[in-house]
C-alpha positions as CSV (number, residue, x, y, z in Angstrom):
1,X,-82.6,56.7,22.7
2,X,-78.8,57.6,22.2
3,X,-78.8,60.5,23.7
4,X,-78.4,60.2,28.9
5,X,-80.3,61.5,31.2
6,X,-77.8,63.4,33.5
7,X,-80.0,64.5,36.1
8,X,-82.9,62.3,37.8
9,X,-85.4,65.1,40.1
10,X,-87.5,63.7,42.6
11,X,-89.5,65.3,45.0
12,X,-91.9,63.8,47.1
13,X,-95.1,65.3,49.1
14,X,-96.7,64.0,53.0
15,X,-99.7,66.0,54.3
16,X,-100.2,66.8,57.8
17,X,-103.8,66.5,58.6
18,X,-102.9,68.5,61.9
19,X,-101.4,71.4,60.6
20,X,-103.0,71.4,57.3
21,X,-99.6,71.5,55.0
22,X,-97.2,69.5,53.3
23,X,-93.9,68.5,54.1
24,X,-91.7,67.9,50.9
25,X,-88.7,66.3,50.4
26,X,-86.7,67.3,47.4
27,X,-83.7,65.0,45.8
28,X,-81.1,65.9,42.4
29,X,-79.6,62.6,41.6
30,X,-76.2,63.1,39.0
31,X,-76.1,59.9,37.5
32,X,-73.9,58.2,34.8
33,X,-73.3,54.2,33.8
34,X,-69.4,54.7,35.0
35,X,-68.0,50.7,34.3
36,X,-67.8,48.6,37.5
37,X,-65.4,46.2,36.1
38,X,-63.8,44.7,33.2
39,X,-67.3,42.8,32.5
40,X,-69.4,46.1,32.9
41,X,-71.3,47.4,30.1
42,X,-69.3,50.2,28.6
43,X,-72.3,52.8,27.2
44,X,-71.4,54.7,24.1
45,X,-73.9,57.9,23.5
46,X,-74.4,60.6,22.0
47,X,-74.5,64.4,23.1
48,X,-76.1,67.6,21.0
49,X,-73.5,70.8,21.4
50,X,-76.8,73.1,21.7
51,X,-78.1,70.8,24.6
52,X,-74.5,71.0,26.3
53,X,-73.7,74.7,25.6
54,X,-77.8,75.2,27.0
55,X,-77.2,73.3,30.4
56,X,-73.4,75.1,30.5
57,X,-75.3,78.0,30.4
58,X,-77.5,77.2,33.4
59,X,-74.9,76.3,35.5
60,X,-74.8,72.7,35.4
61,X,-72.0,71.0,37.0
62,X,-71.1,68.3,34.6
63,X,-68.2,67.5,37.0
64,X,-70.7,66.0,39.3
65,X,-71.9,63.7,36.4
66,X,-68.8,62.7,35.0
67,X,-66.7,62.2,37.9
68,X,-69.2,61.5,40.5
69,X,-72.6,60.5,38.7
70,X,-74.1,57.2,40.1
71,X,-73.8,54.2,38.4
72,X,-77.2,52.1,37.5
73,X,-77.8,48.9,35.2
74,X,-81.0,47.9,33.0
75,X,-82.5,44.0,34.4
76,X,-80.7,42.5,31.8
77,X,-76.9,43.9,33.2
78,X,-78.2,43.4,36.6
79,X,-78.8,39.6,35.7
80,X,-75.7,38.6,33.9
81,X,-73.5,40.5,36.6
82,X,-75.4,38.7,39.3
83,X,-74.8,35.2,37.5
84,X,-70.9,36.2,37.1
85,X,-71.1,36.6,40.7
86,X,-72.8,33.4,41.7
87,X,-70.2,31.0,38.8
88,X,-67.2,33.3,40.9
89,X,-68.4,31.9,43.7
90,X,-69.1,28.3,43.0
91,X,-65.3,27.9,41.2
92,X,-63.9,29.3,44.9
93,X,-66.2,26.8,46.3
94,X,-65.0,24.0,44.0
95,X,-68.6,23.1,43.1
96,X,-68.3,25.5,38.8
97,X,-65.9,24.2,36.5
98,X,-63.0,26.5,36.2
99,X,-63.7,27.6,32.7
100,X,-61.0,30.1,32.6
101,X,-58.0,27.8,33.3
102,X,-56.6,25.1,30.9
103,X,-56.9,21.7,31.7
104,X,-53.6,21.5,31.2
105,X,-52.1,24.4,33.5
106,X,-51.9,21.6,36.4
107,X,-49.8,19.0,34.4
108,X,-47.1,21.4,33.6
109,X,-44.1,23.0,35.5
110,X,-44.0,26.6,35.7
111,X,-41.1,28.2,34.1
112,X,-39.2,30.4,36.9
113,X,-36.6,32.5,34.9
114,X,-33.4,31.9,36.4
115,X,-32.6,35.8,38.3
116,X,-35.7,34.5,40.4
117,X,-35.1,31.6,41.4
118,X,-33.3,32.2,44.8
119,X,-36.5,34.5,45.8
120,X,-39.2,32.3,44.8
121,X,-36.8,29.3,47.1
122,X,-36.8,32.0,49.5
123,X,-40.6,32.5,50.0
124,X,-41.2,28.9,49.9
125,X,-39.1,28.0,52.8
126,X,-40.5,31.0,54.8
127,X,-43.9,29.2,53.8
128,X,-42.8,25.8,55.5
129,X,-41.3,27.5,58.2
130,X,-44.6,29.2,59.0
131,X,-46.8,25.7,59.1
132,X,-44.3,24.2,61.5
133,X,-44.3,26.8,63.6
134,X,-47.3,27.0,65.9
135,X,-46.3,29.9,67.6
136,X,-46.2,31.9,64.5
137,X,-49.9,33.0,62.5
138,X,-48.7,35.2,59.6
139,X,-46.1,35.9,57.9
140,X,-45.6,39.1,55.7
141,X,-43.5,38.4,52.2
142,X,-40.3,40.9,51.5
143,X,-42.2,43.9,49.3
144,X,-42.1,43.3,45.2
145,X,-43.1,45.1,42.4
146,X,-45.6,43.8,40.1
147,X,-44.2,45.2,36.9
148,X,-42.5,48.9,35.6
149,X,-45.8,50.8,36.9
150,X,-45.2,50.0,40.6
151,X,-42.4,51.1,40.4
152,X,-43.0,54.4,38.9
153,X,-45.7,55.0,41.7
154,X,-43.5,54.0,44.7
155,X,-46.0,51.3,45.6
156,X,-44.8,48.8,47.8
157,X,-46.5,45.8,47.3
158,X,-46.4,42.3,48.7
159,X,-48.2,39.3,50.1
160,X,-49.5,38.9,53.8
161,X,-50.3,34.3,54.8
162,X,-52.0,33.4,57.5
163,X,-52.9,30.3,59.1
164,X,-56.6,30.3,60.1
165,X,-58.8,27.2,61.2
166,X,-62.3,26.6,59.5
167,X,-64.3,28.6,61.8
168,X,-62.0,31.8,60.4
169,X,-62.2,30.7,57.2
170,X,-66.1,30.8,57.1
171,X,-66.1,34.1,58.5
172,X,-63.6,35.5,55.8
173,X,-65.7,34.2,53.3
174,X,-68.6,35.3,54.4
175,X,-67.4,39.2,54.8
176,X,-66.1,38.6,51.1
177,X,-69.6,37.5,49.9
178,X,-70.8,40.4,51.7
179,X,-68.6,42.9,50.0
180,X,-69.0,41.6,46.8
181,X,-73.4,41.8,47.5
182,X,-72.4,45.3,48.1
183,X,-70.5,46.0,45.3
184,X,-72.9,44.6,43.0
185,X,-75.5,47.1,44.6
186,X,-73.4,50.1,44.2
187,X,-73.3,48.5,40.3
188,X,-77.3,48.6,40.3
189,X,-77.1,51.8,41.5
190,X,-79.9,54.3,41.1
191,X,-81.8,51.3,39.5
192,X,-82.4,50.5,42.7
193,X,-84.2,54.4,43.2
194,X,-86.3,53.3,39.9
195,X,-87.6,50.0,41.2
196,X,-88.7,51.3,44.3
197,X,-91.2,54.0,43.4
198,X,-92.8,51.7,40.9
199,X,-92.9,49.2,43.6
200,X,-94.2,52.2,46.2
201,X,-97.5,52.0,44.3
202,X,-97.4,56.0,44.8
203,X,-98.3,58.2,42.5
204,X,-95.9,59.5,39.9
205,X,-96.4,62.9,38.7
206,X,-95.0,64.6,35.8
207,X,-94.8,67.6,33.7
208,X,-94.9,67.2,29.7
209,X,-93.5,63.4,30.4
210,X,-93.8,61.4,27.8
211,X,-90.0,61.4,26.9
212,X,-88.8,61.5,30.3
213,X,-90.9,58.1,30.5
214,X,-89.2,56.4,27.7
215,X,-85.5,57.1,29.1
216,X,-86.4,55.9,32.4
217,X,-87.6,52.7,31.0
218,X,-84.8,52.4,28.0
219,X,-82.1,53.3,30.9
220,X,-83.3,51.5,34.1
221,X,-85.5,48.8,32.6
222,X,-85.2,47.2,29.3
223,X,-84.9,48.5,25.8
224,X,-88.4,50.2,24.6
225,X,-90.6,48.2,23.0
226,X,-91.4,48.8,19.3
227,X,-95.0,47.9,19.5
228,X,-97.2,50.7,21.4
229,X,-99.4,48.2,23.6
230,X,-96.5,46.4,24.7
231,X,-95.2,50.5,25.6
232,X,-98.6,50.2,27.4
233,X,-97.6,47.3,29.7
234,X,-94.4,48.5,31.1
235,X,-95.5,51.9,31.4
236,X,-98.0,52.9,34.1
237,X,-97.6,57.3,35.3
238,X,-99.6,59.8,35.9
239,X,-99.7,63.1,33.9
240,X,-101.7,66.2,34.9
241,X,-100.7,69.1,32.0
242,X,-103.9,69.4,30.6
243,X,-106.5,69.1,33.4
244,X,-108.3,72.4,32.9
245,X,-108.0,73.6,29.7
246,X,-110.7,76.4,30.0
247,X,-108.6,78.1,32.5
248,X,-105.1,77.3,31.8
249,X,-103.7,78.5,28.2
250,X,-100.1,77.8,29.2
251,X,-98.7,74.5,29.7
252,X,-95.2,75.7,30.3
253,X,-93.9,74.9,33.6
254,X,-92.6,78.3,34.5
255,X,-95.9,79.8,33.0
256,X,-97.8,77.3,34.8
257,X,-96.4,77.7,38.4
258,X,-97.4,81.7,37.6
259,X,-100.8,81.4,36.6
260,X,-101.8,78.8,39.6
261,X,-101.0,81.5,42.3
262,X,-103.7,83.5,41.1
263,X,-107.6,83.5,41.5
264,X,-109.3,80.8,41.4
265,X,-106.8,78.5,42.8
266,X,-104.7,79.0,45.8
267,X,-100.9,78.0,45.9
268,X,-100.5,75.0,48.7
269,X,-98.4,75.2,52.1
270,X,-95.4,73.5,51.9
271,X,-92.1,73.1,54.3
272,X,-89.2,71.2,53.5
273,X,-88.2,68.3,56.2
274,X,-85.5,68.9,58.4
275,X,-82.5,67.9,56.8
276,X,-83.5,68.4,53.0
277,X,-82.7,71.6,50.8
278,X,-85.5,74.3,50.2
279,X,-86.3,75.6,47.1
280,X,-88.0,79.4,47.1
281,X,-90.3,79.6,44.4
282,X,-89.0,84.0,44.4
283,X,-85.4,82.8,42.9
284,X,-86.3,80.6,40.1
285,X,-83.9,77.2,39.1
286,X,-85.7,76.5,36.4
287,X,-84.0,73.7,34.6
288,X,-82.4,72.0,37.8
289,X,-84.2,68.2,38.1
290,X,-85.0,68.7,41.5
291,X,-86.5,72.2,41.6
292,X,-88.6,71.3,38.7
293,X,-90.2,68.0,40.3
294,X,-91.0,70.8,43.2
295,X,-92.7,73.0,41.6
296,X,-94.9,69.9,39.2
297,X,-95.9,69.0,42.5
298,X,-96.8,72.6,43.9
299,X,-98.8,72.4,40.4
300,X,-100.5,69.3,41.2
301,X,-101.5,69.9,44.6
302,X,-103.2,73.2,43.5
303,X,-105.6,72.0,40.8
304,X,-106.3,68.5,42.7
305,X,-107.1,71.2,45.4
306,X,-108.8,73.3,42.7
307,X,-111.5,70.0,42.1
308,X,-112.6,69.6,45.8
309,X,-113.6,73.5,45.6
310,X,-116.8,72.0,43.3
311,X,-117.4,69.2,46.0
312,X,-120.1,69.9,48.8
313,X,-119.2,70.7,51.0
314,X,-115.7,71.9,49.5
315,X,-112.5,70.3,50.2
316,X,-109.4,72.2,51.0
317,X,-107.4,69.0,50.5
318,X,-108.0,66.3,48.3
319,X,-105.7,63.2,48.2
320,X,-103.7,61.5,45.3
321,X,-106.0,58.7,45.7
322,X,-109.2,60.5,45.3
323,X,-111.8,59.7,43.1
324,X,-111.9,63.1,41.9
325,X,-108.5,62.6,39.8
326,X,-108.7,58.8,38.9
327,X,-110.1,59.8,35.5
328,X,-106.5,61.4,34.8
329,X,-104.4,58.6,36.2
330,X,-102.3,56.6,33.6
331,X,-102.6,59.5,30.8
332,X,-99.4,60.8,28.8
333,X,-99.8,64.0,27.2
334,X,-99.2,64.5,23.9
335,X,-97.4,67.4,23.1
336,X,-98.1,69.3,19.5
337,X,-101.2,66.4,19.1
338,X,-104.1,68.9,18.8
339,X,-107.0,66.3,18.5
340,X,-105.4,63.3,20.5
341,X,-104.8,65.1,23.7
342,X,-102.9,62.0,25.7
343,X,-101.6,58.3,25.0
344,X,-104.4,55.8,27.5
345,X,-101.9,53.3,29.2
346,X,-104.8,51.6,30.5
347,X,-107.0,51.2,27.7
348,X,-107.7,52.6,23.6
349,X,-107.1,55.7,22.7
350,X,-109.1,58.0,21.3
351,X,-110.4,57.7,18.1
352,X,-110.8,61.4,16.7
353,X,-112.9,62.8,14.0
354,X,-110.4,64.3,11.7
355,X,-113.1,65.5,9.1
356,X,-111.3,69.3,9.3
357,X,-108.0,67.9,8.3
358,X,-106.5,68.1,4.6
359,X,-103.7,66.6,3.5
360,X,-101.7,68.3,1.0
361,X,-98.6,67.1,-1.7
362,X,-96.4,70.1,-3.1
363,X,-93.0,70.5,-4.5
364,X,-90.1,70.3,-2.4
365,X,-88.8,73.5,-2.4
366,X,-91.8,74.2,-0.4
367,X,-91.6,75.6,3.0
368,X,-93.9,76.4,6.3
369,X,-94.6,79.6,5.0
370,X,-95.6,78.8,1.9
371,X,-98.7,76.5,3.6
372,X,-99.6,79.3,5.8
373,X,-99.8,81.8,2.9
374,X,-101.9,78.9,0.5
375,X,-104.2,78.8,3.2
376,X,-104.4,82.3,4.2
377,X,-108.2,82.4,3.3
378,X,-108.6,79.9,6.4
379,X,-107.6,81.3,9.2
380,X,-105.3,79.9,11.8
381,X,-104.1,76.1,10.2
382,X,-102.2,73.8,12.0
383,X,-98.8,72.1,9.9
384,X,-97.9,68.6,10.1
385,X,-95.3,67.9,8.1
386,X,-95.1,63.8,6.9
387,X,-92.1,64.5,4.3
388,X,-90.8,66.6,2.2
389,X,-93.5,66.9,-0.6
390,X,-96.8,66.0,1.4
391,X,-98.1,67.5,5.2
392,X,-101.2,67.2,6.9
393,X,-103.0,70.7,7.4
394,X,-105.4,71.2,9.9
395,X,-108.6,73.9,9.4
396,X,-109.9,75.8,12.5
397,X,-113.3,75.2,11.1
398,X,-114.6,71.8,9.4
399,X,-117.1,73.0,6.8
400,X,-114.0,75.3,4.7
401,X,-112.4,71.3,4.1
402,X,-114.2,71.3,0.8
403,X,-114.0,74.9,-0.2
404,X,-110.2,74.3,0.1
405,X,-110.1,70.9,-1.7
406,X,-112.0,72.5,-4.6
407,X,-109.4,75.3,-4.7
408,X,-106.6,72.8,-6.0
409,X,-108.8,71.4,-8.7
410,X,-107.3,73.3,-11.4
411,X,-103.7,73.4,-9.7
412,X,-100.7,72.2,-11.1
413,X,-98.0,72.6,-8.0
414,X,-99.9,71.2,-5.4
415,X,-102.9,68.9,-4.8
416,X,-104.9,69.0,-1.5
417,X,-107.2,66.0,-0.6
418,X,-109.6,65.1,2.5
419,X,-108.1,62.8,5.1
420,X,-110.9,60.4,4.5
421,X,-109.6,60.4,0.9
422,X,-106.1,59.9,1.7
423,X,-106.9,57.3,4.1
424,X,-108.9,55.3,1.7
425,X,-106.3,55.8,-1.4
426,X,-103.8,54.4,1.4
427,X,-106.0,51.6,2.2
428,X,-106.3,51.1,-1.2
429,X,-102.6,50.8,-2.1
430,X,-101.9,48.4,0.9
431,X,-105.1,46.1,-0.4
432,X,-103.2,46.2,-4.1
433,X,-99.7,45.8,-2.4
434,X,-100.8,42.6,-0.4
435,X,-103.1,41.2,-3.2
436,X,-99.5,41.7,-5.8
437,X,-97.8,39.7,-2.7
438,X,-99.5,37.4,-2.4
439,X,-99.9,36.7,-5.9
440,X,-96.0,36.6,-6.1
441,X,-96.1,34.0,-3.9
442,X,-98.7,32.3,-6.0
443,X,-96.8,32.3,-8.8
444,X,-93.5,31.1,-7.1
445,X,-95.8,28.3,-5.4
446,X,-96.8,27.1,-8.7
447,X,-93.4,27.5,-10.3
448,X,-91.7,25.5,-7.5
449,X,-94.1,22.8,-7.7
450,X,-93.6,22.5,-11.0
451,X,-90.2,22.4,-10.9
452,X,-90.1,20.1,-8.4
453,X,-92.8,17.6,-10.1
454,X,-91.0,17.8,-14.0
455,X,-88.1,15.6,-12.7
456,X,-90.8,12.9,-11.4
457,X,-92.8,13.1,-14.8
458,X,-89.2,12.1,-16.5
459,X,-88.4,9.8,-14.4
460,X,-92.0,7.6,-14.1
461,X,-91.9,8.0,-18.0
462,X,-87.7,6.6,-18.1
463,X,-88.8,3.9,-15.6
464,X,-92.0,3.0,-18.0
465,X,-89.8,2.4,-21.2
466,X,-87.5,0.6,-19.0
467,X,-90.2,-1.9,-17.6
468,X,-90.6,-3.1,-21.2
469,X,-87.2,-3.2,-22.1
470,X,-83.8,-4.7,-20.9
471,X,-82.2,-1.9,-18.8
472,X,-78.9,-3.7,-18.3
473,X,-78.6,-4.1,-22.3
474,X,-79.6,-0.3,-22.6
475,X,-77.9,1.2,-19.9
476,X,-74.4,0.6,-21.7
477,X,-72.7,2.8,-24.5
478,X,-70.2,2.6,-26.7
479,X,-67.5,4.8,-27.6
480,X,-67.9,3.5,-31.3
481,X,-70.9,4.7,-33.6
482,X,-70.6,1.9,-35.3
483,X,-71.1,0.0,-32.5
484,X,-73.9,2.3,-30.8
485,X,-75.4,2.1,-34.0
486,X,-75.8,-1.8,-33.7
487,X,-76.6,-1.4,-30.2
488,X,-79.4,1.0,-31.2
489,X,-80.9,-2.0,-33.7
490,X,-80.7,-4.4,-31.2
491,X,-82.5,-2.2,-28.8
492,X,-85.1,-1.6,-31.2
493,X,-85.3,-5.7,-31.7
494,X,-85.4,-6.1,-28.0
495,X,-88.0,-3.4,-27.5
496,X,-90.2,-5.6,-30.1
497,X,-89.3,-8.8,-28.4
498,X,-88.8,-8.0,-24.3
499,X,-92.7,-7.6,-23.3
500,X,-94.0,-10.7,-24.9
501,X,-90.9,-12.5,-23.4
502,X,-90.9,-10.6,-20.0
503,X,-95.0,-12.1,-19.7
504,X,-94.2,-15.5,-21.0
505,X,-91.6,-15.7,-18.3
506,X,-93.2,-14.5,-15.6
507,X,-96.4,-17.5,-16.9
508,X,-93.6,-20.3,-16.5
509,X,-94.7,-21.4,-20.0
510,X,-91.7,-22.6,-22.4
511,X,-90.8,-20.6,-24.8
512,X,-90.4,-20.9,-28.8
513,X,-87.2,-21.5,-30.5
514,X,-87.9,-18.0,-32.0
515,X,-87.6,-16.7,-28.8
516,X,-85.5,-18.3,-27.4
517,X,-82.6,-17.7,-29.8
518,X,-83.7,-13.8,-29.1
519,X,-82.7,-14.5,-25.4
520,X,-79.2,-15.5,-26.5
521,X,-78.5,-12.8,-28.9
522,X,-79.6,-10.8,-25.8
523,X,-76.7,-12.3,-23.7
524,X,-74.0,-12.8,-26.5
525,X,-74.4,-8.8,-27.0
526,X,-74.1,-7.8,-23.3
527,X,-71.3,-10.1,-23.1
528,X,-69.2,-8.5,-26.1
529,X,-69.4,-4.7,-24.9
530,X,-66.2,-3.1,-26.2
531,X,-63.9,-2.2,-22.7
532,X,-63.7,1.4,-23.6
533,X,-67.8,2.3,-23.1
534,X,-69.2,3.4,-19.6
535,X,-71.1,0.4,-18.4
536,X,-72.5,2.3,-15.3
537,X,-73.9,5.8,-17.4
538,X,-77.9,5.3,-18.7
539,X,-78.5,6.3,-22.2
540,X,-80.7,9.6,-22.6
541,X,-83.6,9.6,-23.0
């Protein structure tokens, strides 16, 4: 959704029971997301030169949008301008914390260059003058320039102080608060507009509207949604273009406005109120916001009206709240969507039989016409293009499907397949896709858990040889082979002699001389490790 909307068209329609016609009220709102402030969102977009050299040629006044467009702001802009507002307000009050100013700007002097001395000493004995004089309420400082600009501009600038009690003070504030409300809602805009027709509970009416839905909602709301049913829940219009299909070939607006003056329907009676523009129907401005919201709604009127013709008795009026039309409310037409006519905002949508559809893969040289001229045979086809080697081609009748399919059995360029087979085969390939997943993950599982229990195996099997043997003895190395040697035989003694010793020990029974003397050895050994080994590094397992 890079691209603006320019132009907003509204038109709305009251019926007078008395005279028996309707009394319309057009609008064309120029609008554009001009910056209010420093803090204002500053929109970047995009424009198409065919778009711009299309409304150029309709005589669009982009001046109107560029220099006087009306600002507007989604919710989310509207809430972090109102919360700048509301901290502004609270640091003036003394109440926020005064994030913008160092805590140390109080504790130190300010630096007054020297040629502006005798001005500032000036203005600050005016300033004394003026609070011991009672007689006195303002005083207006000698004109200075704020910098090379003013000067430029021959702008005379300079400071007005008054002296006001509290009751003046509350009133000052208060016409500033009321300023700054005002500001903010000339910020908001024609978000404002937005909010209150979806809060009218009226009903909206449009022509073809699915994408002039989704800017409104990107531009005035909140960024669209990327999940359909949560489209569905911020979405709730009314769309009329396919209402009678047996009568009504063509859905283009211009088209449409035509063939609604004729027999059997009867074009409404409208009058603009007093005060609002008129649009004659003679003159066409196709293409202007405004007169095309008129004439939708001349279009509406005349098939609702078209309906109570079949009631008895007949109605010559029937109202946007009639139960003739609630089976149409909250339907977007689909445009170019031959078997899914509209998107349900209330509810599923359909769920059509697409038994007459093929779907084809081809080379990718391939183009539109050479579909059209593979399917020749068929009569009139229907191209959907899903990339550039594959489209979905749609039969006029069902039972050629197979007759077609069998045609590319002995093909080499191109294959054609049902779209029950190609949604199976698809079904297929995401069932083999998540099962290869998921046995990915499987296999890291396993992997990690066996890394992660290796270390443990080690170390229960270090801490097993170690119960048996004397780890202080073991845990030292020397830098000598002669001497790790020795240590390696006394080890081997120990390991031989340590368990019996470590259980006679833990008995409290004395031990034999035999063992004994191995004790000693044991000690004399650890005592005489050479000063150059590692005492603190284990020996390897």
């Amino acid at each position: 959704m890079d691209f603006l909307l320019f132009q907003f068209g509204l038109c709305t329609f009251k019926y007078d029971h008395t005279e028996e016609k309707y009394i319309m009220k057009s609008f064309n709102f120029y609008i554009f997301p001009k910056p209010f402030n420093r803090s204002s969102p500053d929109v970047k977009f995009v424009c198409q030169s065919s778009s711009i050299d299309f409304l150029a040629n309709q005589g669009f006044d982009f001046n109107k949008v560029f220099r006087n467009g009306i600002p507007y702001l989604n919710q989310e802009e509207e809430r972090q301008l109102r919360e700048q507002y509301d901290e502004k307000r609270s640091q003036a009050n003394g109440v926020g914390s005064l994030s913008y100013i160092s805590p140390n700007a109080t504790k130190c002097p300010v630096t007054i260059p020297e040629d502006q001395k005798k001005f500032i000493e000036k203005v600050v004995e005016q300033i004394e003058d003026l609070l011991k004089n009672e007689e006195n309420e303002s005083l207006e400082l000698e004109p200075c320039t704020g910098g090379l600009k003013y000067e430029l501009l021959r702008k005379e600038r300079y400071i007005a102080i008054s002296k006001v009690n509290e009751e003046e003070r509350k009133r000052r504030e208060q016409q500033k608060q009321a300023k700054e409300q005002e500001e903010l809602n000339d910020a908001v805009g024609f978000s404002r507009v937005v909010h209150a027709i979806a809060n009218s509970g009226k009903l909206v009416i449009g022509h073809n509207m699915l994408l002039d839905v989704m800017h409104t909602i990107h531009q005035f709301y909140c960024p669209l949604p990327d999940d359909l049913s949560e489209f569905k829940e911020v979405t709730s219009c009314y769309c009329f273009s396919k209402l009678i299909l047996f009568i009504i070939n063509n859905t283009s607006l211009a088209e449409l406005e035509k063939r609604l003056k004729e027999v059997p329907f009867s074009p409404p009676k409208v009058e603009s109120a007093e005060g609002f523009p008129s649009y004659d129907t003679a003159s066409e401005q196709l293409h202007e916001a405004g007169y095309d919201a008129y004439i939708t709604g001349l279009c509406f009127i005349s098939m609702a009206n078209f309906l109570g013709s079949f009631l008895s008795p007949p109605k010559n009026h029937v109202s946007a709240r009639s139960k003739l039309i609630e089976p149409f409310f909250n339907k977007l037409f689909l445009m170019r969507v031959m078997d899914i006519p509209y998107l349900n905002l209330e509810g599923p949508d359909l769920q059509p039989k697409r038994d007459h559809v093929l779907h084809v893969t081809f080379p990718k040289e391939w183009k539109t016409s050479d579909l059209y001229q593979l399917f020749s045979a068929f009569g009139n086809i229907q191209v959907s293009w899903i990339d550039d080697t594959s489209a979905f081609v749609s039969l006029s009748q069902p039972e050629q499907v197979q007759i077609a399919v069998n045609t590319s059995r002995y093909a080499e360029s191109y294959r054609i397949q049902t779209y029950a087979e190609y949604v199976e085969k698809k079904h297929e390939e995401k069932q083999a896709k998540r099962k290869c997943t998921e046995d990915s993950w499987k296999e890291m599982e396993r992997k990690r858990l066996k890394t992660q229990c290796t270390p443990y195996v080690s170390q229960s099997r270090y801490y097993c040889v170690n119960s048996f043997t004397g780890t202080s003895t073991v845990g030292k190395r020397s830098m000598s082979p002669i001497q790790e040697e020795t240590g390696s035989d006394d080890m081997e003694e120990e390991e031989g002699q340590d368990p019996e010793y470590d259980q006679t020990e833990s008995c409290a029974e004395p031990l034999p001389d035999g063992k004994k003397r191995a004790k000693k050895f044991k000690k004399i050994k650890t005592e005489q490790v050479p000063a150059g080994c590692n005492s603190t590094e284990n020996v390897p397992l």
